[in-house]
Residue, then its C-alpha position, 0 to 999 in steps of 0.5 A: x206329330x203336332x198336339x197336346x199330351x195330357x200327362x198324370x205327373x208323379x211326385x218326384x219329376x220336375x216338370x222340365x224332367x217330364x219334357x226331356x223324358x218325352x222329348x228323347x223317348x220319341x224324338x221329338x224336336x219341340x216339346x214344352x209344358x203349359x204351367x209348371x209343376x213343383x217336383x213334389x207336386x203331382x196331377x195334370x201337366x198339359x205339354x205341347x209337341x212341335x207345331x203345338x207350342x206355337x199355341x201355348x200362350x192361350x192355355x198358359x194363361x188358362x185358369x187351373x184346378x188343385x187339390x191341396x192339404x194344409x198342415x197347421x203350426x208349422x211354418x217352413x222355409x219354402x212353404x211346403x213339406x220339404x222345407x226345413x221347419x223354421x217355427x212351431x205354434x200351437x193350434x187353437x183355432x176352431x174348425x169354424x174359424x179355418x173355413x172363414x179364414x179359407x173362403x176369405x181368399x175368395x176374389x181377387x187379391x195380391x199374392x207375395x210369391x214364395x222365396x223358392x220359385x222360378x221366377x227370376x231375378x236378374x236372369x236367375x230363379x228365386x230358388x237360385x238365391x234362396x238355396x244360398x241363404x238370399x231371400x229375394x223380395x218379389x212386388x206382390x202380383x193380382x191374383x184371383x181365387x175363383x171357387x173354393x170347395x169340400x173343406x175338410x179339417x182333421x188332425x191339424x190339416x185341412x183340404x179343399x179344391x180350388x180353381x185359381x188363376x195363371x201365377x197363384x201359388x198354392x205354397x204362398x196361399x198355404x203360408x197365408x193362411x198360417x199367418x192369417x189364422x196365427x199359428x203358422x202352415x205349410x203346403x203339405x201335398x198338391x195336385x192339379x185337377x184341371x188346367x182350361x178344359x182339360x182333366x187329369x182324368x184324362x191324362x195318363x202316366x209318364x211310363x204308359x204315354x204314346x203319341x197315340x194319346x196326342x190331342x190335335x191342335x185343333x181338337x183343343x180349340x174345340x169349344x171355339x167357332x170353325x170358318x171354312x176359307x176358299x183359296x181366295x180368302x185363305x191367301x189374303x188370311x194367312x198374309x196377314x190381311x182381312x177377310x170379309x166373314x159374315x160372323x159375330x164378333x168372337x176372340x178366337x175361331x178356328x180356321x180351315x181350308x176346304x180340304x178341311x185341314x187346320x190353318x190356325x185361328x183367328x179373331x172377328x171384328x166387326x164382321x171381318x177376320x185377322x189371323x192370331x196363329x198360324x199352324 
């Protein structure tokens, strides 16, 4: 049993909750999540099971999708709705002036992220030190906002999607614009929608989850090119070495042998093959 599972997270479990869940209901050995999700977030968890998460960084460093509510005039202490509110303002900016102030997130900038994350500080998270009342100043980290759309503003909240790169924080975002339009806001819901090619549409929730649902290794490079080896060849790839393929050049291809059974993948450099991964 090596693959992905797609899981439609409920608010309330945090993502390690999910891994341990699946990992003892079917005993698995291996078992991690491509990106976290904050406990009262919800949507799309992608997990890798055993041999799986040997490919986990090529999705980790994936860009995501959200759809996420933005309550205006308040400001609270982790930057979404469970936080304790520590400032109230007036909302007086017009609907105009809040969908300038969104679309100007747009391209790539530098994020401060929020005081209650899992990032660490000397080999403990944020949250760790702000749950006692210690606010950790993190160097502010080059993000990009790549699509922003179906604003809607109404009754003092506002939502949108949005596709995002690897280590942008909604919550900060929401904080951002609070403090961009003058009237404070936090992170009021999210949802994930996407995550590389993969959609929540396709995920399924935690208690209806089988590992017949498990994506192949393989199957989730689908998009990428398949080079066939023959015994020779496939010695020489899996130790490491060259091989000899008359192919464009291309980051990641995926690699069988001629019992068509998945290998790993690899990348081509002026005609010749290097493996990245093996299975």
């Amino acid at each position: 049993m090596n693959g992905f599972l797609l899981v439609n997270k409920e608010k309330g479990f945090s993502s390690n909750d999910i891994v341990q869940r699946i990992k003892k209901n079917f005993l698995l050995k291996k078992v991690g999540h491509l990106g976290t999700l904050d406990p009262e977030a919800e949507g799309l968890l992608m997990l890798a099971v055993n041999r799986a998460t040997k490919f986990s960084q090529y999705f980790l460093n994936s860009d995501k999708s959200y759809f996420v509510r933005i309550k205006l005039g308040f400001v609270t202490d982790t930057d979404d709705e469970t936080g304790k509110v520590i400032k109230e303002c007036d909302v007086s900016c017009t609907k105009n002036h809040i969908k300038r102030e969104i679309k100007n997130f747009l391209g790539e900038s530098f994020q401060k992220p929020p005081f209650f994350s899992a990032l660490k500080h000397k080999g403990k998270p944020l949250y760790f030190y702000a749950r006692k009342g210690e606010f950790i100043d993190k160097e502010p980290r080059k993000i990009e906002i790549k699509q922003i759309k179906n604003i809607i503003y109404r009754d003092k909240v506002c939502s949108f999607e949005l596709v995002c790169s690897k280590g942008t924080y909604i919550r900060s975002l929401a904080r951002d614009l609070g403090e961009n339009l003058g009237c404070g806001a936090y992170m009021k819901s999210l949802k994930r929608l996407t995550q590389h090619n993969f959609d929540v549409k396709n995920a399924h929730n935690i208690k209806k989850i089988s590992m017949k649902q498990l994506i192949n290794i393989d199957e989730a490079f689908s998009e990428h090119k398949r080079i066939i080896l023959n015994e020779e060849d496939l010695k020489i790839f899996k130790n490491g070495g060259k091989v000899y393929v008359n192919s464009k050049p291309n980051d990641i291809t995926r690699i069988y042998d001629q019992s068509n059974d998945f290998i790993g993948i690899g990348s081509v450099f002026n005609n010749y093959l290097k493996h990245k991964q093996l299975v």
